[in-house]
N, C-alpha and C positions, 0 to 999 in steps of 0.2 A: 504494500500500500504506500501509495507515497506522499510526503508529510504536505503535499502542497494542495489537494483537491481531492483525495481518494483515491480509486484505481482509475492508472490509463484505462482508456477506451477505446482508444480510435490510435494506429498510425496512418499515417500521411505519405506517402508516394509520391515524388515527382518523377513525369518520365517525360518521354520524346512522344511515345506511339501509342497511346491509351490502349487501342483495338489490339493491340500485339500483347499490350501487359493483360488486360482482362483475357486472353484467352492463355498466355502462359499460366495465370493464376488460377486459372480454374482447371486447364488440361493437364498442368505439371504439376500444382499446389492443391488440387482439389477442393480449392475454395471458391462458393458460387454457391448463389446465382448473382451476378455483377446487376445492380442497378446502375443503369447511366442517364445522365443526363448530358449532351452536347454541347449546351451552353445553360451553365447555372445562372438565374436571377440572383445577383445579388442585387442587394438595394442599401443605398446608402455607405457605399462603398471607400476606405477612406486609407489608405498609403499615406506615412508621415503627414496628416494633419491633412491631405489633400484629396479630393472626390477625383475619380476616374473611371473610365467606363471597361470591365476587363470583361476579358471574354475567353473564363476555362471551363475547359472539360472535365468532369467528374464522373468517376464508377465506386459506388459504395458495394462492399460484400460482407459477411460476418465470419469470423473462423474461429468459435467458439463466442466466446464472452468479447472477444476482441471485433472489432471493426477496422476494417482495410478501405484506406481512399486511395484512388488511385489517382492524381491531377494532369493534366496537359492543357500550359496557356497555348491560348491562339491566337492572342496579338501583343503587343509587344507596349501595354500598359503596364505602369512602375507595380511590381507587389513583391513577396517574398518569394515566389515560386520561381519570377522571373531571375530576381538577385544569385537566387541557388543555382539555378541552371547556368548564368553568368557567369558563376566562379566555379565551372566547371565538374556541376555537384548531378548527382542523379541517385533516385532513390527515396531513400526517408529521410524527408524534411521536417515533419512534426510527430508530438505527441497530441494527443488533444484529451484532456480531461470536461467531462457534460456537469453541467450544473443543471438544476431547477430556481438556486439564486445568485441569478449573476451577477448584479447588482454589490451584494455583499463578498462574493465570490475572488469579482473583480479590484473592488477596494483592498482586498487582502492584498492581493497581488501585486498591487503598487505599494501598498505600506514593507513590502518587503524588496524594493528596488524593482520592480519588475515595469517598461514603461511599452506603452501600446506602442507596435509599428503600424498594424494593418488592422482592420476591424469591416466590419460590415451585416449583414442581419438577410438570413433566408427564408422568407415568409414570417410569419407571424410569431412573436416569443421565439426565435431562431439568430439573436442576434451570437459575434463570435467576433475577438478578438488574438491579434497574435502578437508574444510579448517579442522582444528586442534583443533578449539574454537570450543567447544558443547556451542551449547543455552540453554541447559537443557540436565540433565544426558542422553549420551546416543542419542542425537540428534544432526547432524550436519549441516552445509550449503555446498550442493554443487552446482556450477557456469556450466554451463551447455551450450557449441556452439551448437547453432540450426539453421545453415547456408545452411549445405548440406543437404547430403539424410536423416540422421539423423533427421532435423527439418520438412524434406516433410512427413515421416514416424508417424511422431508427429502428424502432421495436418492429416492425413489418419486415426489415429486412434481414434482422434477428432471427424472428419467427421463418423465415422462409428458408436461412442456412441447414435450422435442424434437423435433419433427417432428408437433407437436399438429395437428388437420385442422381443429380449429374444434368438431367434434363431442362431443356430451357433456360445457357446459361447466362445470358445476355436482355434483361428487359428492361423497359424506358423505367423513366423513375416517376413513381404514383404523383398525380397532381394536389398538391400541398394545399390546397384547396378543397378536394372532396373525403380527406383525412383529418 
């Protein structure tokens, strides 16, 4: 457990070829079923203090208790994802610990030097920031609200690892809206 939020949740994947990671991670890894999205709504989107419009690809999967993202930017707006791939990084770039308060969650985490680079919010009670302190080259912590549909979408895709057959490993990601 660790002393900062709980248990990780989630690692973070940066790659080049999403389609190539989700199918290595499911044919070689036997983790699946990949939800993807080809370009996530974020809203409110903010790198160092400033709004920008980015546009990554994202495949969430489950492999036990743990959740695997898998990211690919596709344009060439300032974030952490890009910064990582810049200095010639690939792979896992975060941890992400889920709260229900982030609010308090997130004040901790500054009262302990911890300062926002990137933040932004996926649908509703979905919002998520990433701090500025790597744990190790190249790895970050990001705090992650799992209140709204965001956190229901999370447990769907949970529910959908256990006892996954192999089949169907590739599907869009449920609309945040009718969860």
């Amino acid at each position: 457990m660790s002393k900062f939020l709980g248990p990780i949740r989630q690692l973070g994947y940066v790659v080049d070829d999403i389609e190539a990671a989700m199918k290595h991670w499911h044919q070689t890894m036997g983790v699946g079923p990949w939800f993807y999205n080809p370009r996530v709504p974020i809203e409110d989107y903010r790198y160092e203090g400033q709004s920008y419009d980015v546009h990554n690809s994202v495949a969430l999967a489950n492999s036990g208790y743990i959740q695997v993202e898998l990211i690919q930017t596709r344009n060439d707006a300032p974030s952490m994802y890009r910064d990582f791939c810049q200095a010639g990084h690939r792979g896992l770039q975060h941890v992400a610990f889920w709260t229900e308060n982030y609010d308090a969650d997130l004040a901790k985490m500054e009262s302990e030097g911890f300062r926002q680079k990137m933040s932004g919010q996926v649908g509703a009670n979905g919002r998520f920031v990433y701090f500025d302190r790597e744990a190790h080259p190249g790895t970050v912590i990001e705090l992650s609200e799992v209140m709204g549909p965001k956190g229901r979408m999370f447990d769907l895709i949970h529910k959908s690892s256990e006892n996954w057959d192999g089949s169907d490993p590739i599907r869009p990601f449920p609309d945040l809206s009718a969860i």
